[in-house]
Backbone bond lengths (Angstrom), bond angles and torsions (degrees), N, CA, C in turn:
res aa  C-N    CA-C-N  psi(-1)  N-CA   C-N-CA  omega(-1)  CA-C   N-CA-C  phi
1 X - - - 1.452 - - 1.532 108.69 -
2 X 0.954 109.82 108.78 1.913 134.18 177.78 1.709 100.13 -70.94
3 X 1.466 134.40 106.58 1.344 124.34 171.41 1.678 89.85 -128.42
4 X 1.508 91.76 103.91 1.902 111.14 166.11 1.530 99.34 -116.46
5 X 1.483 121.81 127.60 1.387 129.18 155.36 1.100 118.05 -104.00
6 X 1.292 129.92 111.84 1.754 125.32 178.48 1.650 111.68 -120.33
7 X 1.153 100.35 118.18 1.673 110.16 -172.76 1.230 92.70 -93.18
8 X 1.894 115.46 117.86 1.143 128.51 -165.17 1.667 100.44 -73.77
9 X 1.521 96.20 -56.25 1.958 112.15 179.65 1.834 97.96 -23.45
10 X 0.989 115.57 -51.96 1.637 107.28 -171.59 0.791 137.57 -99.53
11 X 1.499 115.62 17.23 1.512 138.98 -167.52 1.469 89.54 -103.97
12 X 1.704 114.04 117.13 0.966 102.78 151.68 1.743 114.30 -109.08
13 X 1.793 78.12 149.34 1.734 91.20 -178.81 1.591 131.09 -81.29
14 X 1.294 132.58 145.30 1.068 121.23 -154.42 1.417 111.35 -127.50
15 X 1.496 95.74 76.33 1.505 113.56 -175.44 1.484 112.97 -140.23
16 X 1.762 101.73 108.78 0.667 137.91 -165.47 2.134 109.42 -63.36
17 X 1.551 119.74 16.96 1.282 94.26 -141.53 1.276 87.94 -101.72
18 X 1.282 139.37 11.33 1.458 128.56 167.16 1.248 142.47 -22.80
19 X 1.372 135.29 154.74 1.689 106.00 167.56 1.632 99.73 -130.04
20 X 1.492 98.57 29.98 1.622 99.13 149.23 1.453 118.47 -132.76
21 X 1.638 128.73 157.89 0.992 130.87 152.75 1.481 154.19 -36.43
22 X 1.172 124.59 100.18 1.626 121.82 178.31 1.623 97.20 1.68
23 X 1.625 105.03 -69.88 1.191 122.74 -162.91 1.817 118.45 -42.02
24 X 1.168 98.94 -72.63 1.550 137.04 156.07 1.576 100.22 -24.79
25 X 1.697 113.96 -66.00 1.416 106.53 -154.89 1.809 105.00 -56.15
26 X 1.480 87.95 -36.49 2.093 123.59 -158.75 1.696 80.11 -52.63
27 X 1.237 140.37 -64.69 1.420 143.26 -129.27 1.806 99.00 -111.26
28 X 1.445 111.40 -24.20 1.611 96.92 150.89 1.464 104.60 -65.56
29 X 1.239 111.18 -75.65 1.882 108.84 -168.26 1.307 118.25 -35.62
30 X 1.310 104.68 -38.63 2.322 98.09 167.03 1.234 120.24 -83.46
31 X 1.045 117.10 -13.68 1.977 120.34 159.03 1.198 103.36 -63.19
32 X 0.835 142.22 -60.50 1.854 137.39 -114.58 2.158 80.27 -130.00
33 X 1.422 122.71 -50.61 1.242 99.46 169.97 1.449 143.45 -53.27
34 X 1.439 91.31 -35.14 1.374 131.20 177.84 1.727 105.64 -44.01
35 X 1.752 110.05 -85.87 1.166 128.59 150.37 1.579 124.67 -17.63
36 X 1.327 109.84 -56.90 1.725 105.95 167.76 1.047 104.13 -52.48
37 X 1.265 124.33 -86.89 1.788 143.77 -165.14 1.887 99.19 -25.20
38 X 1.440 99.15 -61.10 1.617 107.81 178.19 1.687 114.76 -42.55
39 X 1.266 101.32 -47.94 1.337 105.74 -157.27 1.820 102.27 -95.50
40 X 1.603 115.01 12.70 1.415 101.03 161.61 1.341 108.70 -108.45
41 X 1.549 109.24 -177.77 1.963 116.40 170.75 1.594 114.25 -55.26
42 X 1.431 116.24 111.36 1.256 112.60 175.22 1.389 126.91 80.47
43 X 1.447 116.04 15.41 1.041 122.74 -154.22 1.517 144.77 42.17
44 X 1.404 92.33 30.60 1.636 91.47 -161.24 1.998 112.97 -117.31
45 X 0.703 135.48 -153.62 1.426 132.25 173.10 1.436 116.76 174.01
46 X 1.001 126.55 140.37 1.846 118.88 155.44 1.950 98.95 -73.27
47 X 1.742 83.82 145.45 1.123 117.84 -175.04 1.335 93.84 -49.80
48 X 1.612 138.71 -96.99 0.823 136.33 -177.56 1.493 127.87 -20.57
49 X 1.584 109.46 -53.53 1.327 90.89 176.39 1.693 134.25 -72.29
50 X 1.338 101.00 -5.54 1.724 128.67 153.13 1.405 126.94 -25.68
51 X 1.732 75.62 -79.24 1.891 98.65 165.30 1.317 128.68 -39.50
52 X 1.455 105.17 -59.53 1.454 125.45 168.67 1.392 117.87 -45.38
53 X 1.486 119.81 -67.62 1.637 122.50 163.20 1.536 118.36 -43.52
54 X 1.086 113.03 -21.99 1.758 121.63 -165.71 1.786 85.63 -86.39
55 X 0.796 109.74 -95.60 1.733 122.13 -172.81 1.585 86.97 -24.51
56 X 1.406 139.17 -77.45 1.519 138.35 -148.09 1.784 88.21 -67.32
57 X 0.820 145.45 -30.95 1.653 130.40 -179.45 1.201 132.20 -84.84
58 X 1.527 91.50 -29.07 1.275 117.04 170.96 1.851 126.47 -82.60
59 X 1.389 115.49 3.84 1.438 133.52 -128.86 1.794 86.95 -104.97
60 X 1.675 112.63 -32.48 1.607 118.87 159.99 0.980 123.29 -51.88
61 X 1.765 124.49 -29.84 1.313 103.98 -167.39 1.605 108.48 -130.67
62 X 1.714 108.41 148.93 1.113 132.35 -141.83 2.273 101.05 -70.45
63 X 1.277 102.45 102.23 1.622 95.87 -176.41 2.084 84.93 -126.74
64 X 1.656 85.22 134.25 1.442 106.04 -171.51 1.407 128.10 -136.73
65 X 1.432 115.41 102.66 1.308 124.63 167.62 1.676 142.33 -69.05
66 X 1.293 135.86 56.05 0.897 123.83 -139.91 1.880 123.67 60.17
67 X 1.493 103.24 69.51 0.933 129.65 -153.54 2.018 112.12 7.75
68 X 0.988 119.11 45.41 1.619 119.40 149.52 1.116 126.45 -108.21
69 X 1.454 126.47 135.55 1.615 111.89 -169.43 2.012 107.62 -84.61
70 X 1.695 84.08 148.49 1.445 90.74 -174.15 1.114 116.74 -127.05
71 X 1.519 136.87 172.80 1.481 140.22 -151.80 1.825 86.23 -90.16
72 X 1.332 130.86 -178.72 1.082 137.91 -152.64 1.880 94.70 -111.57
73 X 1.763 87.10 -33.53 1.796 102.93 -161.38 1.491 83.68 -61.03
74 X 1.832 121.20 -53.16 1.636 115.06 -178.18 1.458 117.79 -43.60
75 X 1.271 129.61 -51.43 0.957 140.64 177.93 1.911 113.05 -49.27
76 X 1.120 109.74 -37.83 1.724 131.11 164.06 1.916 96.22 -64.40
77 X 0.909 102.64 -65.86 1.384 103.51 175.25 1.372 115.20 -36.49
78 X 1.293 133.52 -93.46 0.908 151.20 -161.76 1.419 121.36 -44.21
79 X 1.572 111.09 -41.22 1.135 137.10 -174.15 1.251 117.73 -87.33
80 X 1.499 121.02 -37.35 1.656 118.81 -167.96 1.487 97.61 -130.63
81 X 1.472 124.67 -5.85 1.862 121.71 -171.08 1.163 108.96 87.31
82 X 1.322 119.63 8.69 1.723 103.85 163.13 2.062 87.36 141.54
83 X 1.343 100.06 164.09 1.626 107.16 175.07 1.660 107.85 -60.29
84 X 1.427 97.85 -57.70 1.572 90.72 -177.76 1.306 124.92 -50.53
85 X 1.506 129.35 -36.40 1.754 138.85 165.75 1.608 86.39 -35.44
86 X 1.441 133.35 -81.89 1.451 153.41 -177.09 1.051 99.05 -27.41
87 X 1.156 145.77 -92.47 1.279 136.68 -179.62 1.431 141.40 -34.31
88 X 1.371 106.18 -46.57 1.612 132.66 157.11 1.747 110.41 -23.35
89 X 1.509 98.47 -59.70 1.229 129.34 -174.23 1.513 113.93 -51.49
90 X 1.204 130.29 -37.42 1.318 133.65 143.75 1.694 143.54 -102.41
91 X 0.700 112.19 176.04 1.763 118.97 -161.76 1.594 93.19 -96.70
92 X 1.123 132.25 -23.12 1.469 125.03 -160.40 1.866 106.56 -70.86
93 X 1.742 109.14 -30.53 1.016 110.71 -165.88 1.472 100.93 -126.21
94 X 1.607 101.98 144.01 1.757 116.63 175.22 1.836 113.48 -132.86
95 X 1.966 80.16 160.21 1.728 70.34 -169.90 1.073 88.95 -133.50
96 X 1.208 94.41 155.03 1.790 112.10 179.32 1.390 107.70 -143.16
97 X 1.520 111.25 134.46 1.535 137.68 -142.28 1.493 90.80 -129.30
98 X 1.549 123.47 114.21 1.345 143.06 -166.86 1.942 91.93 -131.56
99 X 1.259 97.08 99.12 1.553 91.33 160.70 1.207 103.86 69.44
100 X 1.643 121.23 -125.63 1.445 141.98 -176.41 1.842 96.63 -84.71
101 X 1.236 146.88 -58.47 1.021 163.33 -122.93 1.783 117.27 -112.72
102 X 1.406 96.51 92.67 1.899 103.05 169.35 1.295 98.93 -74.65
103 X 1.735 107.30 125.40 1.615 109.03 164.47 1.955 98.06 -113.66
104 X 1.250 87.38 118.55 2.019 90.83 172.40 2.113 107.74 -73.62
105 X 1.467 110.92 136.08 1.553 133.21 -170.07 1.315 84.03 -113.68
106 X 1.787 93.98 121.67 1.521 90.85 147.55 1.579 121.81 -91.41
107 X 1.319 121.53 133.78 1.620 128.94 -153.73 1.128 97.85 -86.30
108 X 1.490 145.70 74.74 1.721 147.74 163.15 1.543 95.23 -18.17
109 X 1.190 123.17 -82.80 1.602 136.25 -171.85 1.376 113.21 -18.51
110 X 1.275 108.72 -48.24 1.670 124.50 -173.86 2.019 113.36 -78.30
111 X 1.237 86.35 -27.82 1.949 102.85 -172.09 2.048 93.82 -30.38
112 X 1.318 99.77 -84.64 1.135 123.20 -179.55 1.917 127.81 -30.41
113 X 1.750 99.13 -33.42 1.380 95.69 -161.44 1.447 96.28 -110.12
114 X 1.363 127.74 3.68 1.380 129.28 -159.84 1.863 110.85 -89.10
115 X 0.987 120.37 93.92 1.833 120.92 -174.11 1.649 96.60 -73.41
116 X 1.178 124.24 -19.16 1.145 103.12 -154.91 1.759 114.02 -86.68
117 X 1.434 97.89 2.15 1.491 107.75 -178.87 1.758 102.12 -116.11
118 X 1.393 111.13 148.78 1.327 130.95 -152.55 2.155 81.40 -69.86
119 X 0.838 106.84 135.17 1.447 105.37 -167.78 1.770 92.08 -93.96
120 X 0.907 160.77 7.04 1.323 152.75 167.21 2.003 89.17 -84.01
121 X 0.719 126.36 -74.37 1.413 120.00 177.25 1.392 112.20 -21.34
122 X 1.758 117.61 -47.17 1.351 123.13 -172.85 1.721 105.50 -91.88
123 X 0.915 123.15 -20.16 1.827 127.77 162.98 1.587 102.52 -58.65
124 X 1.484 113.30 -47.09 1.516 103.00 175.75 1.767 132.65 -62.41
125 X 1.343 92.88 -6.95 1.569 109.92 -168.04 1.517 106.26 -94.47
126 X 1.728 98.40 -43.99 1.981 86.93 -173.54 2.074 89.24 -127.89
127 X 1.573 92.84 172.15 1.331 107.42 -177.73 1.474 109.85 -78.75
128 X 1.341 109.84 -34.16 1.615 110.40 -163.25 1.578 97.65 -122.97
129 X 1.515 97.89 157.60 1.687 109.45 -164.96 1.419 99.50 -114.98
130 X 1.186 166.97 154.80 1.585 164.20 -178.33 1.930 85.21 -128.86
131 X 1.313 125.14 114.23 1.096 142.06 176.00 1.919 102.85 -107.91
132 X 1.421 114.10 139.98 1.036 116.55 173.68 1.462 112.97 -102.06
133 X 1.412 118.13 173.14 1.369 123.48 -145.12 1.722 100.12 -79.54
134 X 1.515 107.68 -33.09 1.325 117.40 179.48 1.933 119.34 -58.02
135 X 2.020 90.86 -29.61 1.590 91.56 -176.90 1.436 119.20 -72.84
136 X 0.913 134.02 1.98 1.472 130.66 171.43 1.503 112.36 -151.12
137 X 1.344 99.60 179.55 1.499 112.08 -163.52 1.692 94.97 -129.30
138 X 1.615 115.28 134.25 0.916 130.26 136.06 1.525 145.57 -55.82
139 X 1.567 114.46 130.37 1.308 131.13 -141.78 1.317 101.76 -106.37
Protein backbone atom coordinates (compact mmCIF):
# COMPACT_ATOMS: atom_id res chain seq x y z
CA UNK A 1 0.00 0.00 0.00
CA UNK A 2 1.61 3.27 -1.58
CA UNK A 3 0.21 6.35 0.79
CA UNK A 4 1.72 9.68 -1.07
CA UNK A 5 -0.24 12.98 -0.25
CA UNK A 6 0.82 15.92 -2.36
CA UNK A 7 -0.92 19.23 -1.79
CA UNK A 8 -0.79 20.64 -5.22
CA UNK A 9 -1.89 24.47 -3.76
CA UNK A 10 1.77 24.50 -2.34
CA UNK A 11 3.75 22.99 -4.70
CA UNK A 12 5.48 25.36 -6.33
CA UNK A 13 6.33 24.59 -9.89
CA UNK A 14 9.55 25.06 -11.33
CA UNK A 15 9.15 26.21 -14.69
CA UNK A 16 11.07 28.49 -15.78
CA UNK A 17 9.03 29.30 -19.14
CA UNK A 18 7.84 32.77 -18.55
CA UNK A 19 8.49 35.77 -20.60
CA UNK A 20 8.63 37.88 -17.58
CA UNK A 21 10.92 38.38 -14.75
CA UNK A 22 10.87 37.14 -11.07
CA UNK A 23 11.53 40.77 -10.79
CA UNK A 24 8.97 42.16 -13.25
CA UNK A 25 6.33 39.51 -12.24
CA UNK A 26 7.03 40.70 -8.13
CA UNK A 27 6.34 44.58 -9.17
CA UNK A 28 3.23 43.85 -11.44
CA UNK A 29 1.64 41.93 -8.41
CA UNK A 30 2.42 45.08 -5.98
CA UNK A 31 1.00 47.58 -8.46
CA UNK A 32 -2.16 46.18 -9.37
CA UNK A 33 -2.57 44.53 -5.62
CA UNK A 34 -1.70 47.51 -4.14
CA UNK A 35 -4.35 49.56 -6.21
CA UNK A 36 -7.16 46.96 -5.45
CA UNK A 37 -6.63 46.86 -1.68
CA UNK A 38 -6.49 50.92 -1.98
CA UNK A 39 -9.38 51.26 -3.89
CA UNK A 40 -11.75 49.05 -1.56
CA UNK A 41 -13.57 49.94 2.07
CA UNK A 42 -10.86 49.87 4.56
CA UNK A 43 -8.52 48.48 2.62
CA UNK A 44 -9.51 45.18 2.86
CA UNK A 45 -11.06 42.51 0.41
CA UNK A 46 -11.98 38.77 0.30
CA UNK A 47 -9.38 36.77 -1.15
CA UNK A 48 -11.31 35.61 -3.86
CA UNK A 49 -12.70 38.60 -4.86
CA UNK A 50 -8.89 39.80 -5.14
CA UNK A 51 -8.11 37.14 -7.47
CA UNK A 52 -10.85 38.01 -9.64
CA UNK A 53 -9.90 41.88 -9.80
CA UNK A 54 -6.19 40.80 -10.25
CA UNK A 55 -6.69 38.57 -13.42
CA UNK A 56 -9.49 41.36 -14.92
CA UNK A 57 -6.70 44.28 -14.58
CA UNK A 58 -4.21 42.44 -15.26
CA UNK A 59 -5.94 40.73 -18.45
CA UNK A 60 -3.94 43.80 -20.80
CA UNK A 61 -0.84 42.66 -20.19
CA UNK A 62 1.05 40.07 -22.05
CA UNK A 63 2.04 37.01 -19.20
CA UNK A 64 3.31 33.79 -21.06
CA UNK A 65 3.68 30.23 -20.45
CA UNK A 66 5.14 28.41 -23.05
CA UNK A 67 3.97 30.83 -25.36
CA UNK A 68 0.03 30.79 -24.12
CA UNK A 69 -1.21 33.69 -22.34
CA UNK A 70 -1.95 33.21 -18.69
CA UNK A 71 -3.95 34.74 -15.78
CA UNK A 72 -1.43 36.65 -13.48
CA UNK A 73 -3.16 34.64 -10.30
CA UNK A 74 -1.30 31.42 -12.45
CA UNK A 75 1.65 33.13 -12.62
CA UNK A 76 1.23 33.65 -8.46
CA UNK A 77 0.71 30.08 -8.61
CA UNK A 78 3.37 28.73 -10.14
CA UNK A 79 5.91 30.90 -8.82
CA UNK A 80 5.24 31.39 -5.04
CA UNK A 81 2.39 28.21 -4.34
CA UNK A 82 -0.53 30.16 -4.56
CA UNK A 83 -1.33 34.22 -3.86
CA UNK A 84 -1.49 33.70 -0.28
CA UNK A 85 2.44 32.10 -0.17
CA UNK A 86 2.87 35.90 -2.04
CA UNK A 87 1.55 37.78 0.32
CA UNK A 88 2.83 36.02 3.44
CA UNK A 89 6.08 37.05 2.01
CA UNK A 90 5.67 40.59 2.94
CA UNK A 91 4.64 42.74 5.87
CA UNK A 92 2.64 45.25 3.76
CA UNK A 93 -0.30 42.82 3.56
CA UNK A 94 -2.56 40.83 6.25
CA UNK A 95 -5.16 38.36 6.28
CA UNK A 96 -7.79 37.75 8.28
CA UNK A 97 -9.87 34.51 8.14
CA UNK A 98 -13.64 35.06 9.35
CA UNK A 99 -15.44 31.76 9.24
CA UNK A 100 -15.29 30.45 5.56
CA UNK A 101 -13.78 33.81 4.16
CA UNK A 102 -9.89 35.20 3.83
CA UNK A 103 -10.23 38.98 3.44
CA UNK A 104 -6.48 40.38 2.40
CA UNK A 105 -5.63 44.21 4.63
CA UNK A 106 -3.64 46.43 3.17
CA UNK A 107 -1.15 47.17 6.29
CA UNK A 108 -0.70 51.31 6.05
CA UNK A 109 1.88 50.83 9.06
CA UNK A 110 4.14 48.63 6.99
CA UNK A 111 3.84 50.98 3.52
CA UNK A 112 6.76 53.02 4.68
CA UNK A 113 9.23 50.51 6.36
CA UNK A 114 9.09 47.72 3.77
CA UNK A 115 12.70 47.67 1.46
CA UNK A 116 11.79 44.72 0.07
CA UNK A 117 9.35 46.20 -2.45
CA UNK A 118 10.63 48.42 -5.36
CA UNK A 119 9.67 51.69 -3.45
CA UNK A 120 8.47 53.76 -6.57
CA UNK A 121 5.45 51.37 -6.56
CA UNK A 122 5.07 52.40 -2.79
CA UNK A 123 5.63 56.41 -3.57
CA UNK A 124 2.58 55.80 -5.80
CA UNK A 125 0.44 54.66 -2.90
CA UNK A 126 1.06 57.43 -0.18
CA UNK A 127 1.97 61.25 -0.43
CA UNK A 128 4.60 61.37 2.24
CA UNK A 129 7.79 59.21 2.67
CA UNK A 130 9.11 58.93 6.60
CA UNK A 131 12.99 58.65 5.74
CA UNK A 132 15.34 57.53 8.48
CA UNK A 133 18.24 59.38 9.79
CA UNK A 134 20.70 56.81 8.28
CA UNK A 135 18.98 57.48 4.62
CA UNK A 136 20.56 60.58 3.80
CA UNK A 137 23.29 62.80 4.42
CA UNK A 138 23.42 66.20 5.59
CA UNK A 139 24.59 69.16 3.53
Amino acid sequence: MNILNVIQSKMVHKNNKWNISDKRGEEISHKYIIDILKDSKNNTIPLSELVSLLNHKTKHIKITNHNKNKPLSLYLQCKYGGIINFLDKFTIYGQIKEIDIIYVKLMDSEITYNKSIDQNILYEYKDWILIDEEEFILV
